[in-house]
N, C-alpha and C positions, 0 to 999 in steps of 0.2 A: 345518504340517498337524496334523491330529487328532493323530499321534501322536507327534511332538514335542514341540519345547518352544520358546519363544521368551520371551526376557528383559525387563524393564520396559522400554517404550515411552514417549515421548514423542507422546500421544493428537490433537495438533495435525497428528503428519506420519503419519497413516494410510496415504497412498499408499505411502510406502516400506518398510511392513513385509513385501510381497513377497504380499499375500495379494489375489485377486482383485477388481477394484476394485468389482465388487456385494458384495459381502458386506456394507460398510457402507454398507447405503441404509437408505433410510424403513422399510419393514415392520419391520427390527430396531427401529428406536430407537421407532417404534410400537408394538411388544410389550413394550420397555424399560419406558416410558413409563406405559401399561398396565397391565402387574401392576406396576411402582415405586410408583404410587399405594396400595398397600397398607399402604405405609411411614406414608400419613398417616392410616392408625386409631389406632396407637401416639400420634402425636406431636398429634394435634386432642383425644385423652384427655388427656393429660399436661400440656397446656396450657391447657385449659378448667376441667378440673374443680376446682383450688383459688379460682380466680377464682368460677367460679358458686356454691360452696360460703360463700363470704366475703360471697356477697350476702343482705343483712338481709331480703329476700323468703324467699329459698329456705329462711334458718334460722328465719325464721317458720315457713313452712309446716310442717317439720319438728319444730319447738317447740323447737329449741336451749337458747334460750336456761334452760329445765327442768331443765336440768342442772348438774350439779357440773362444775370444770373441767376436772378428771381426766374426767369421764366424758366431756366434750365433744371432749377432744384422743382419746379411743376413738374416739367416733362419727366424729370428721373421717378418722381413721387409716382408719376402718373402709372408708370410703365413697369415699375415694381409693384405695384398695388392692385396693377389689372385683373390679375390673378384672383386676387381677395372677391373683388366685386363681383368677379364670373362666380367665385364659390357660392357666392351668399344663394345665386339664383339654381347654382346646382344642388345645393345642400335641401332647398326647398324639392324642386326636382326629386329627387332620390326618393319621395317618401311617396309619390304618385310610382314612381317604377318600381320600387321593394313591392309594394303592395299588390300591384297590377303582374307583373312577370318573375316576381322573386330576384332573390339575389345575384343568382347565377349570372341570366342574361343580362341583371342592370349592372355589375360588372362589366360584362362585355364591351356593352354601350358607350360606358364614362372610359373606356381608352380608345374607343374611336373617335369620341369626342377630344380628350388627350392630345392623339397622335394628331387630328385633322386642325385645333388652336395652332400646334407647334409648328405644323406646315408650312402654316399663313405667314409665321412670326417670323420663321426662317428665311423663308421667299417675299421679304417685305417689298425689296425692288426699290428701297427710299423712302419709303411712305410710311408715316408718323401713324398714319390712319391703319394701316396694315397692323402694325406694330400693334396697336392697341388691341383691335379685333381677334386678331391669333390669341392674344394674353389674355381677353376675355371669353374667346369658346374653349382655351384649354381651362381655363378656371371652371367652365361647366361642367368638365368628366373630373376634376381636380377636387372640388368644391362637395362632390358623392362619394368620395372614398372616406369617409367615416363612418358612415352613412350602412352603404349596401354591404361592407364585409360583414359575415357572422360571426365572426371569430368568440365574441362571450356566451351567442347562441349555443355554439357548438363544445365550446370547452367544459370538463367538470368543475365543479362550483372550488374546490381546494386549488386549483390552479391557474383560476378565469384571470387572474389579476396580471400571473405570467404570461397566459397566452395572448393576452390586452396587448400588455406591454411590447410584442415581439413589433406591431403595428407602430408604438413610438421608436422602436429600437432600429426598422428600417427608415422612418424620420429621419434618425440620424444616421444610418449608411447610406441615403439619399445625399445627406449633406456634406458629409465626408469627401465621399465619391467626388460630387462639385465641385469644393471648395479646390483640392488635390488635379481636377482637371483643370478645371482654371489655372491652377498653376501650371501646371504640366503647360499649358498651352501658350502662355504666357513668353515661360522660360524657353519652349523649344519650337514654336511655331512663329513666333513674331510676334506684333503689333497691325501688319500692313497688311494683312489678306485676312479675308472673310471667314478662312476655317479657321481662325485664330476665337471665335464667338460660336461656328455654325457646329464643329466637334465637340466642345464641352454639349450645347444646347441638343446636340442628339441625343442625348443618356435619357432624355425624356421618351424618345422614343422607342428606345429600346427597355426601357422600364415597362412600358405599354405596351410592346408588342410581347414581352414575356407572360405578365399579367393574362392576358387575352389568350396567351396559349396553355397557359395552366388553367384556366377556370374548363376546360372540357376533361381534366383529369379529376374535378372537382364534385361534390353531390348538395343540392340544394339543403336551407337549412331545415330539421325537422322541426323547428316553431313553425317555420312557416306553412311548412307543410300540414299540421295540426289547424292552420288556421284556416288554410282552403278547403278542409274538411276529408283531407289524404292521409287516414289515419294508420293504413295500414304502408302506404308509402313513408312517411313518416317513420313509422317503426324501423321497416330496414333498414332505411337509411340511416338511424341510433346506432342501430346494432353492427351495422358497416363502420360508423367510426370508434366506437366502442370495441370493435375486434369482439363481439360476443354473437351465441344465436340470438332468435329474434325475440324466444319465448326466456331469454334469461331474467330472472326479477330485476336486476339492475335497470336493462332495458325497460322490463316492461313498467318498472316503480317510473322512470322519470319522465317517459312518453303520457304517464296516467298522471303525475304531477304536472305536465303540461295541459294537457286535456281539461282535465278539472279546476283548473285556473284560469284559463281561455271560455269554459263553459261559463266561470262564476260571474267573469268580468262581462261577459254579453248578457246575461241577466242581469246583473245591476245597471249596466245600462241601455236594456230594453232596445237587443237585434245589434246589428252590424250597422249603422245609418251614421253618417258622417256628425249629424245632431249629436247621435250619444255618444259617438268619441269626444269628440268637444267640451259636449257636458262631462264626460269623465276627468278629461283633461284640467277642466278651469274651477269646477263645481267640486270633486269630491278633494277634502283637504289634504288628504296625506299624496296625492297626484301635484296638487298644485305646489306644496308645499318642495315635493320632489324636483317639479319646474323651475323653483326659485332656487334650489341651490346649482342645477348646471348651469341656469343661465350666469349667477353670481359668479360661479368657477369661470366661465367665458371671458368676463368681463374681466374679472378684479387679474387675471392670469395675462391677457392680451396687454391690459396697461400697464402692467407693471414692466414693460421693456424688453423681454428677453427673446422677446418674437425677432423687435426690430432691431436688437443687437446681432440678431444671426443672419437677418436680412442684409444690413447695411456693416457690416463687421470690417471691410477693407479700409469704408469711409471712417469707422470709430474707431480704428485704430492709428489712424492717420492721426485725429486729432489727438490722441494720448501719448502723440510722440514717437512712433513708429513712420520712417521715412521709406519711400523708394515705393514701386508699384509691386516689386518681385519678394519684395521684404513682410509688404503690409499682407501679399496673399499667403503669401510662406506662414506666417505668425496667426491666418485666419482659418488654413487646415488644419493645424494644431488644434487650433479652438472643436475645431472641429471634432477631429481624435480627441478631447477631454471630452466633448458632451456625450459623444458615441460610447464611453467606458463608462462614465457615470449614468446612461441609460441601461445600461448592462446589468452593471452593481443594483441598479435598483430593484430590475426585474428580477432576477436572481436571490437577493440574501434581504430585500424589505419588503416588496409590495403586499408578497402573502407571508410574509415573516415576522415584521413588526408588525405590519397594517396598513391601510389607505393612511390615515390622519399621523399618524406620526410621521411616515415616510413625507406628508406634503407639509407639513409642520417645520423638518429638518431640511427640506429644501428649501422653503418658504424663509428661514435662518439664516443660510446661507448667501441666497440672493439678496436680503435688507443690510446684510453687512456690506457686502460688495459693493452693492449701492451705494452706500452711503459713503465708504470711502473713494469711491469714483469722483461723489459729487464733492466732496471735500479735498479729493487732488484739484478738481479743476474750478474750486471756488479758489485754492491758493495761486492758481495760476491761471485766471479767467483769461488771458490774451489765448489759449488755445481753443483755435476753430472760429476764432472772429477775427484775429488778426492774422491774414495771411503771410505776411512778412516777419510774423515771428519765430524767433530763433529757439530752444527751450536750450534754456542752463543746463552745462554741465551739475552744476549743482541740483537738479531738479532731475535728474537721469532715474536717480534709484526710485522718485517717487513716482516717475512714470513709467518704470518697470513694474512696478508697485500694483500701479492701476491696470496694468496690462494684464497683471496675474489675479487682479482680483474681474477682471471681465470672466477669463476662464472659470475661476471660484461661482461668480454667478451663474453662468453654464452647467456647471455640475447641480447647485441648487435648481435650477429651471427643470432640468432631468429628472435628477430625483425627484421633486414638485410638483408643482403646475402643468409642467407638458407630460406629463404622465397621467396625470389625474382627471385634466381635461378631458381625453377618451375613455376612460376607466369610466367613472364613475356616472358620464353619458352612457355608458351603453350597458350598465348593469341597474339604474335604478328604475326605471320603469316597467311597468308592467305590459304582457306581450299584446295585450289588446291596442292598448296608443304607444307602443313602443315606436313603431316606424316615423309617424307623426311626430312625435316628441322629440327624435331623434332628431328629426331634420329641421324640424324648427330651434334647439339646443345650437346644431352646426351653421343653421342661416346667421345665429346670434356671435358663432363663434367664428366665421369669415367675415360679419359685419364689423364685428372689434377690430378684428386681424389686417383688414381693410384700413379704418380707420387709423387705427395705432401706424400701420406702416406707412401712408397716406401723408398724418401730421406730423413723423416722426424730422423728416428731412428741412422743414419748415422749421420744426421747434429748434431745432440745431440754430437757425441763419442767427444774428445777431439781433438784439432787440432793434436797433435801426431799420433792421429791414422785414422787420413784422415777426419776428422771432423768439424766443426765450433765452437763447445763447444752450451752448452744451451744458453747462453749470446749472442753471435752470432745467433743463432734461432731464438729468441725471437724481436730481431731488426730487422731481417729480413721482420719476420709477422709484427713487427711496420708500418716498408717503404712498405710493399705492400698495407698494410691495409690504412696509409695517401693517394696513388696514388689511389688506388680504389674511396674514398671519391671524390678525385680532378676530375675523370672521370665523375663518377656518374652528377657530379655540370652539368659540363658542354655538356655533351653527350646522358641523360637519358630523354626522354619524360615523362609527365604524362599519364600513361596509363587506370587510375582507371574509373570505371562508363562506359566505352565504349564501345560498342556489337565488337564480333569479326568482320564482318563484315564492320563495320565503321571506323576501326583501320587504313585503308588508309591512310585517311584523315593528319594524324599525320604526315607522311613521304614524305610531298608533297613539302617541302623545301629542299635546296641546305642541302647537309649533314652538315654541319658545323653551320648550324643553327637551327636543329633540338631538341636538347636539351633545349635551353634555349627559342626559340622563336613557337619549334611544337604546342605547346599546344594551342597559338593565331590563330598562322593560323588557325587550325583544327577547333576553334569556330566559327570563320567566316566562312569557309566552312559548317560548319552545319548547317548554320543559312538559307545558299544558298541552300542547300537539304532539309531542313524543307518546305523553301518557295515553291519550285518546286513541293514537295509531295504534298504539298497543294492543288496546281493549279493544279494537272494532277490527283489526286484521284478521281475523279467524272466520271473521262473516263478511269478508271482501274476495270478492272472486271478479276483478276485471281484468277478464286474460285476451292479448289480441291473440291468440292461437285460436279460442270457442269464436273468434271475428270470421277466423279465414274456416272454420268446420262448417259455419252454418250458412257458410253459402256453399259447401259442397268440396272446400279444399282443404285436405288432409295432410298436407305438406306443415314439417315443422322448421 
C-alpha cells in the first residue's frame, strides 16, 4: 500500500504482487504513455540536429562555408547546444508553472513553446541570429518536459521504475525516428533543397502537436491536487486512474499516505512560504543529502560522453573510420536501434527487477569498457580526426570496426545506466513538499552539464594546435569520468526500487556517509517498525473521504 514498501518485481507476474487487479489497466499505461512521450523532445533534438546541420543546403543557407574552421566548429557547437542552454532556463521555469497551474496546463505551454522555437529555426531566412533563437525558445518548452510529466506521481510504487522508464524509452524513439529520417532524407531527397533539413526538423512538430492533443484526454496529478488542498478532487481522480470506486481502501490508503506526508512536511517547516521550502530543501539533511546525489547523477552522467556521442555520432563515426555521408548516417540509425532495444531491456527485465543500482552499476561497466577501448583504438592511431588527409590501414579496418561496435556497446551501457537513472531517481527521491522545486533545479543542473558537455565536446575533438585535446584525449576523458562515476555510484547510491514515494524517508535516515552502502538495511528495519505500528493503530483509524462528502450533505459513494 501507499505507505509501505514492496521490493523489485519481476513486471511480467503483476497479479501476484497482492495489489488490486485494476490498478493495472488501460487509463494508467495511457497516462504512462501520454506524458512518456515527452521523453521524445530530448531525443528527436539529439538526433536530428547534427544530421541537418551536416547538410550542404542548411550550411549554404547559413553561409558556413565563410568561415574559418575554428570559427565553424563555434557555430556547430553553438547551434547544437542551443537547445541545452534554452533547457537550463526552462527547467528552472517548470517549477513556477507546476506549482502555479499544475501539470496539465504546463504541459500544454512547454509545446507551444516547442512548436513556436522550431518555427523561428525553420524560417531562419539566412540568419545565424534566427537560428540560434528558434533553438533557444524551443529549448524553453524542451528544457520542462522532465519536469511537468507525472508519470512517478501517478504510477504504483512496484512499477514507478517502469512507467519512469517508458519517458527514457521514447528518448529513444525520438532518436530513432531522427537519426532514420535523416537518412531517409538524405538518400531520397538530395542535398540541394531545403526539405532535405526542414522534413526530418518537423517531427518536432508533430511530436508537440500530438503531446498538446493528448494532455485534454489527460487528468491532473492527485499530489498536486492534495497540495492545493482538492482533496476530494484528488480522490477521484486516484480512483479514475486506479479503475477502483472512490471509497476503495486502496484509494483511500494512498490519498491518506499523501495527505499525511504533505500535512507532516508543512509542519516541519512552518506553512507553505517560499522560506520554509528552502529551508527544507538545504537545512534538513536527509533533503540535502537527496540534492546531492541527483545533482552528482547530472553531472558525473553528462560528462562522461554518451550525451555527446548521440549528439554528434555522424561526426564520431567519421573519425573511427566509417566514410561517405549516406554510410556514417546509415551506421548512426543503427546506433540508434541498439540504444532504443537496450532501453527496452532495461525497463522491462532490470529497473524493478534487479534494481536501480545494479542496473546503473552494469551500465556504468559497460560504458568504461567501451571507453576505454575507444580511447586505446585511437591512441594506436592518433592521426584520426586530426589529420584530414589520412588514409586508415587496411590493416587497422578490424580495429575500427572494433571501435565502432564498442560505441554501440557504450549505448546500450548509457541505457541501461545513466540515462535511465537520471530521470528515475530525480523524480522519486524527494518529498512532495519541495519536490517541484527540487526537480527543476536537479533539471536546470542537468541541461546545464548537457549544455556544456555538448558545447566543449566539438572543440575537445579539434587538435591540440588548434586549442583542442585531439579525439584520443576525449575519449580518455569520458573513460576517467565514466570509472569515478561507477566508484560513486558503489559507494554513495541507495536502493531505491519498489518504494512508494512517500516512504522514501526511511532510506536517508543515516549519517551521510553510510547511506549508500548501509540505507537499504536501516530502511528495512524501519519498515518493519511502521508495518507493526499500522497494525496496532488501524482499528482506531477512521479517515474515510466518503464521511468528507456526508458531512457536507453528499451521499453519493
Amino acid at each position: 500500500m501507499a505507505g509501505g514498501v514492496k521490493k523489485p518485481v519481476n513486471i511480467f507476474k503483476l497479479k501476484e504482487l497482492g495489489e488490486p487487479k485494476n490498478v493495472f489497466n488501460w487509463r494508467l499505461w495511457f497516462a504512462v504513455v501520454s506524458f512518456g512521450l515527452l521523453g521524445a523532445a530530448r531525443g528527436v533534438d539529439e538526433g536530428l540536429i547534427s544530421g541537418a546541420f551536416n547538410s550542404k543546403d542548411f550550411q549554404k543557407t547559413i553561409d558556413y562555408a565563410s568561415y574559418s574552421k575554428v570559427e565553424q566548429t563555434n557555430i556547430k557547437a553553438n547551434v547544437s547546444a542551443m537547445v541545452q542552454i534554452g533547457s537550463v532556463g526552462g527547467a528552472l521555469f517548470a517549477f513556477v508553472i507546476c506549482d502555479r497551474i499544475g501539470r496539465i496546463w504546463a504541459t500544454r505551454q512547454l509545446c507551444l513553446l516547442w512548436i513556436l522555437g522550431i518555427a523561428i529555426f525553420m524560417g531562419n531566412g539566412g540568419s545565424l541570429g534566427a537560428v540560434y533563437a528558434g533553438r533557444f525558445i524551443a529549448g524553453l518548452g524542451v528544457g520542462q518536459t522532465p519536469v511537468v510529466g507525472p508519470i512517478a506521481e501517478i504510477a504504483p510504487a512496484s512499477v514507478r521504475g517502469l512507467c519512469t522508464c517508458v519517458f527514457t524509452g521514447f528518448v529513444y524513439v525520438g532518436i530513432v525516428l531522427a537519426y532514420f529520417t535523416n537518412y531517409g532524407a538524405q538518400v531520397n531527397l538530395g542535398d540541394t533543397a531545403h526539405v532535405r533539413w526542414l522534413a526530418p526538423t518537423s517531427l518536432h512538430i508533430i511530436f508537440a502537436g500530438l503531446i498538446f492533443i493528448l494532455t485534454f484526454l489527460q487528468y491532473e496529478s492527485p499530489r498536486f491536487l492534495v497540495k492545493q488542498g482538492k482533496y476530494q478532487k484528488a480522490t477521484e481522480t486516484m480512483a479514475h486512474i486506479r479503475h477502483l470506486p472512490v471509497d476503495d481502501a486502496y484509494v483511500v490508503s494512498e490519498i491518506k499516505a499523501i495527505r499525511v506526508s504533505h500535512e507532516e512536511e508543512l509542519e516541519a517547516t512552518m506553512g507553505a512560504s517560499w522560506y520554509g521550502v528552502l529551508k527544507e530543501m538545504f537545512l534538513i539533511p536527509s533533503n540535502l543529502y537527496r540534492l546531492y546525489l541527483s545533482a552528482m547523477v547530472q553531472f558525473l552522467s553528462q560528462w562522461s560522453g554518451a550525451g555527446s556521442i548521440t549528439l554528434y555520432a555522424p561526426d564520431l563515426f567519421r573519425i573511427l573510420g566509417i566514410t561517405g555521408q549516406n554510410e556514417s548516417l546509415l551506421v548512426t540509425a543503427v546506433f540508434g536501434i541498439v540504444k532504443f532495444v537496450a532501453a527496452v531491456i532495461c525497463a522491462l527485465f532490470l529497473v524493478d527487477v534487479i534494481g536501480r543500482k545494479r542496473a546503473l552499476l552494469l551500465g556504468i561497466t559497460l560504458q568504461a569498457i567501451s571507453m576505454i577501448y575507444v580511447a586505446g583504438f585511437l591512441t594506436a592511431v592518433p592521426e584520426l580526426g586530426v589529420d584530414d588527409d589520412y588514409v586508415l590501414p587496411k590493416a587497422e579496418a578490424g580495429a575500427s570496426r572494433g571501435a565502432v561496435a564498442m560505441i554501440y556497446i557504450s549505448g546500450c551501457g548509457w541505457a541501461l545506466g545513466w540515462n535511465s537513472m537520471q530521470y528515475l531517481l530525480t523524480a522519486e527521491l524527494f518529498p512532495l513538499r519541495i519536490r517541484a522545486l527540487s526537480t527543476s533545479i536537479v533539471m536546470t543542473l542537468h541541461f546545464a552539464n548537457q549544455y556544456g558537455n555538448s558545447r566543449a565536446v566539438p572543440n575537445m575533438l579539434l587538435p591540440a594546435s588548434q586549442g583542442g585535446i585531439s579525439p584520443l584525449g576525449t575519449f580518455w576523458f569520458f573513460a576517467a569520468v565514466t570509472i569515478l562515476g561507477g566508484v560513486w555510484v558503489w559507494f554513495f547510491v541507495p536502493e531505491t526500487g519498489g518504494r512508494s514515494l512517500e516512504s522514501m524517508n526511511r532510506l536517508f535516515e543515516l549519517p551521510w556517509h553510510k547511506i549508500g552502502l548501509h540505507g537499504n538495511e536501516d530502511a528495512d528495519r524501519r519498515d518493519e517498525a511502521f508495518n507493526e505500528k499500522e497494525a496496532e493503530t488501524a482499528q482506531f483509524e477512521h479517515v474515510d473521504v466518503v464521511d468528507e462528502k456526508r458531512a457536507v450533505g453528499d451521499t453519493r459513494v
